[in-house]
C-alpha positions as CSV (number, residue, x, y, z in Angstrom):
1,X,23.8,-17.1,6.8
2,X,20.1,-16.5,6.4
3,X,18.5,-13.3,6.8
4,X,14.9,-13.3,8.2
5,X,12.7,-10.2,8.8
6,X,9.2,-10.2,10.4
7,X,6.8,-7.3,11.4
8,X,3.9,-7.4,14.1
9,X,0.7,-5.6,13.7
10,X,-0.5,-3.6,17.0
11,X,-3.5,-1.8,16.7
12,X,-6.4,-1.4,19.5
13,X,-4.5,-3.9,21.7
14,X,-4.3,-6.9,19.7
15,X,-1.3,-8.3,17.4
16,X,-1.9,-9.6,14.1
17,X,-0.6,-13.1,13.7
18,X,-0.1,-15.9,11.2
19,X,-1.2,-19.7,12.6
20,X,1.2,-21.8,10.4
21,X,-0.3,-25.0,9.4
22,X,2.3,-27.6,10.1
23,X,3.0,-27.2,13.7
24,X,0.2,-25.0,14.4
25,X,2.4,-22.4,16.0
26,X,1.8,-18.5,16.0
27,X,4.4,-16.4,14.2
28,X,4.7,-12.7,12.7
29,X,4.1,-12.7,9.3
30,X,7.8,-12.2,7.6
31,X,10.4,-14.3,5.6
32,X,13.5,-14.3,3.7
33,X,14.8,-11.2,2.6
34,X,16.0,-10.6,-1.3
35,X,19.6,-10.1,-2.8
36,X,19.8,-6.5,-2.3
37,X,17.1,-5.6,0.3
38,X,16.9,-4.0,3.0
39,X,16.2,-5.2,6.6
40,X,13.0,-2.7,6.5
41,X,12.2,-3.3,2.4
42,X,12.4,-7.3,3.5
43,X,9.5,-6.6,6.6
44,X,7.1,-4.7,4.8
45,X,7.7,-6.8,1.3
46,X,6.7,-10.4,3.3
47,X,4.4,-8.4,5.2
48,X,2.2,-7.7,2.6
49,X,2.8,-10.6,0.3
50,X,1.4,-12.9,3.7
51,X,-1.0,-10.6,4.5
52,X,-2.9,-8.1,1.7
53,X,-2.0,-5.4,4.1
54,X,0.3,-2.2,4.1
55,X,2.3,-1.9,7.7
56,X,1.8,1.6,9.1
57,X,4.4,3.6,11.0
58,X,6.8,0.4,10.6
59,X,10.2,0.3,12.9
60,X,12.9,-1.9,14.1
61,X,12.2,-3.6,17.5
62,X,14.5,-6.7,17.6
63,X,17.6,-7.8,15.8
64,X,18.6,-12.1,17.0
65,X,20.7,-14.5,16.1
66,X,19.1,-17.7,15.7
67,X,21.3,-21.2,16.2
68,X,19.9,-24.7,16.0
69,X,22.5,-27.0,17.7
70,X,22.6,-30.6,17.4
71,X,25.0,-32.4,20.0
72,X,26.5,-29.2,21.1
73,X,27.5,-28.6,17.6
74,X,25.9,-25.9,15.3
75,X,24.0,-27.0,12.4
76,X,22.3,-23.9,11.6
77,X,22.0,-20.3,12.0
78,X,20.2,-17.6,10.8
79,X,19.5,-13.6,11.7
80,X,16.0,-12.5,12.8
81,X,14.8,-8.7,12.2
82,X,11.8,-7.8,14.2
83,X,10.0,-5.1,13.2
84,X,6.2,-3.5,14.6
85,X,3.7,-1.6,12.6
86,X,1.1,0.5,14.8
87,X,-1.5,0.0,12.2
88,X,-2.4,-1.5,8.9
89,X,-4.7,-0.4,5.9
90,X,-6.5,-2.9,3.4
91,X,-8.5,-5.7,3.6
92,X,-6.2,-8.5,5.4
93,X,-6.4,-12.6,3.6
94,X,-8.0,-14.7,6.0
95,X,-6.2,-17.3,4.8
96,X,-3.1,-18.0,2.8
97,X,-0.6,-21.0,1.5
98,X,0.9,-19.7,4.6
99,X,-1.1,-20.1,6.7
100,X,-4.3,-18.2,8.6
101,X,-4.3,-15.2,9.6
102,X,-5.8,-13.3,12.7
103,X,-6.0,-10.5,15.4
104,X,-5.4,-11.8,18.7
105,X,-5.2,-9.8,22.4
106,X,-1.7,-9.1,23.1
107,X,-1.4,-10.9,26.6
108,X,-2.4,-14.0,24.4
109,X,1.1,-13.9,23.6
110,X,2.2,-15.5,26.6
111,X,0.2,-18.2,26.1
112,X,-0.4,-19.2,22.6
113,X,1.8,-22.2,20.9
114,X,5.1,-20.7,19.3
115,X,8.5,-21.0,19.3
116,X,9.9,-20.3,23.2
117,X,12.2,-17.8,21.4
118,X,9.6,-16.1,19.4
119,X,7.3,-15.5,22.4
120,X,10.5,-13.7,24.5
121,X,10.6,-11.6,20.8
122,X,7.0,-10.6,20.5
123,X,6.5,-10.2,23.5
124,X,9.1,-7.4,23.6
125,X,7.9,-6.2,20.9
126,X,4.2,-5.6,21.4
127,X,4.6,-3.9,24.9
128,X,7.9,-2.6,25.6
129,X,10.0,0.4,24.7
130,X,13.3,0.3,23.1
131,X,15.2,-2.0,20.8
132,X,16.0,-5.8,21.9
133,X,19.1,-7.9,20.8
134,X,19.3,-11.7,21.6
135,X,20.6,-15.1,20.6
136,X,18.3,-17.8,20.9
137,X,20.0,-21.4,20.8
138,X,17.5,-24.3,19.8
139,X,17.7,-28.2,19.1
140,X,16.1,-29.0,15.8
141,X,13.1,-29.4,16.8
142,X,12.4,-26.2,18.1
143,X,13.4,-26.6,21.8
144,X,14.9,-23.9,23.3
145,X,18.0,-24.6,25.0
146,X,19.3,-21.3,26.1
147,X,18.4,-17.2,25.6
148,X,20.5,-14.5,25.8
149,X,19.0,-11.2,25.5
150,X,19.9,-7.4,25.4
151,X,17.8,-3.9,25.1
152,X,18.6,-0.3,24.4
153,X,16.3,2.6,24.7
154,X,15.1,4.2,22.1
């Protein structure tokens, strides 16, 4: 199973995101994690390889299960770590084989293209207290079929 771990920028109300090319769709910048990393080493690693920043005052927010299903059968899976910086120092890429890179307002969340999944995710994230746990079950093309979610306070 794949291991994934992203980290959200907050800082003066407005989330740093990542506008990948191929769908267009808003994500976190984050990836695959390493042999040997941790969940937290995996966040701020992708976060600065994707962005030219350093994550400030970095902490888990989210840990999902992600499961694309394909005639009720499961055809892939992967784990999602969400983690939320409350600042950043450097000078950020504009641009990157990734992707482009920008602050946004965070009740543009609700409304920008991304994964259904993501949104519920970053959402959370960005303006809530506490830790969230979910599954998220999608077809493969990115429609979300179902959400089950769970929080704990911090």
């Amino acid at each position: 199973m794949q291991r994934i771990a992203n980290l959200l920028a907050i800082k003066d109300g407005q989330v740093l995101l990542l506008q990948k090319p191929r769908r267009g769709w808003y994500v976190a910048p984050g990836g695959k994690m390493e042999s040997g990393e941790s969940i937290y080493e995996a966040a701020v690693r992708e976060f600065k390889e994707e962005t030219n920043g350093t994550p400030l005052h970095t902490h888990l927010k989210g840990v999902y299960t992600m499961v694309i299903k394909e005639n009720e059968e499961t055809v892939d899976e992967w784990m999602l770590y969400t983690f939320v910086a409350t600042d950043v120092e450097g000078e950020l890429f504009k641009e990157t084989r990734e992707g482009t890179l920008a602050w946004h307002p965070i009740e543009k969340l609700k409304h920008l293209p991304m994964a259904e999944g993501d949104r519920t995710n970053l959402l959370f994230a960005a303006a809530q207290s506490g830790i969230q746990y979910g599954t998220f079950e999608y077809t493969k093309d990115f429609e979300l079929l179902h959400e089950k979610i769970q929080m704990s306070n911090e």
